[in-house]
C-alpha positions, 0 to 999 in steps of 0.5 A, spaced: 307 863 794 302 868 791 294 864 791 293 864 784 286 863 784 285 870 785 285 877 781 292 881 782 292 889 783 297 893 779 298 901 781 302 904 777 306 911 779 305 916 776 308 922 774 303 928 775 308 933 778 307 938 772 300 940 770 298 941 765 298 949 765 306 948 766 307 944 761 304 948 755 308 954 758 315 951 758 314 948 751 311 955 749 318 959 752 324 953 749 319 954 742 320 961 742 327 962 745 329 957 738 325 962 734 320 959 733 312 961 732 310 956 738 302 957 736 303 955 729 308 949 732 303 947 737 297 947 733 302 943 728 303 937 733 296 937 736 293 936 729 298 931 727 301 928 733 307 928 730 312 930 735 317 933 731 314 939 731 316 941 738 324 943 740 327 937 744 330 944 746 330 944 754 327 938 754 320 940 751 319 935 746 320 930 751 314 933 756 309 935 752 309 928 750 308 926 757 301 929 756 295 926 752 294 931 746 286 931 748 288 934 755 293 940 752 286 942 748 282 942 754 286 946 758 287 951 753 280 951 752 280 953 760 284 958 758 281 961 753 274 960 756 277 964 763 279 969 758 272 971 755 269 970 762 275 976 765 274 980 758 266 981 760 
């Protein structure tokens, strides 16, 4: 039996297989492929929060909703920074 006089550890398994990166990538391509405007749709759900704007086409509903929506803006910001960086 457990002593319950002390304080239990709880450790969570988490998912962590796709990045970041790879996420916005596999939303990007299952909106494109569905004719949507993926910039104008992504925009939409990290303003809102609203997960309706992103296709369950391919499952991407579903994943981009597995990562919180501050994580896709820094990454995008990454990308965007690296990009200026390249350019010059």
């Amino acid at each position: 039996m457990a002593d319950i006089q002390k304080t239990q550890s709880f450790t969570a398994v988490t998912d962590n297989t796709m990045k970041v990166s790879d996420v916005l990538e596999h939303v990007y391509d299952a909106l494109n492929e569905k004719g949507y405007n993926p910039v104008n749709q992504i925009v939409g759900y990290i303003m809102s929060g609203d997960p309706t704007y992103i296709t369950n086409y391919r499952g991407a509903r579903s994943l981009i909703s597995k990562v919180e929506r501050d994580e896709i803006l820094e990454e995008l910001m990454r990308i965007y920074i690296r990009y200026l960086d390249a350019k010059r």
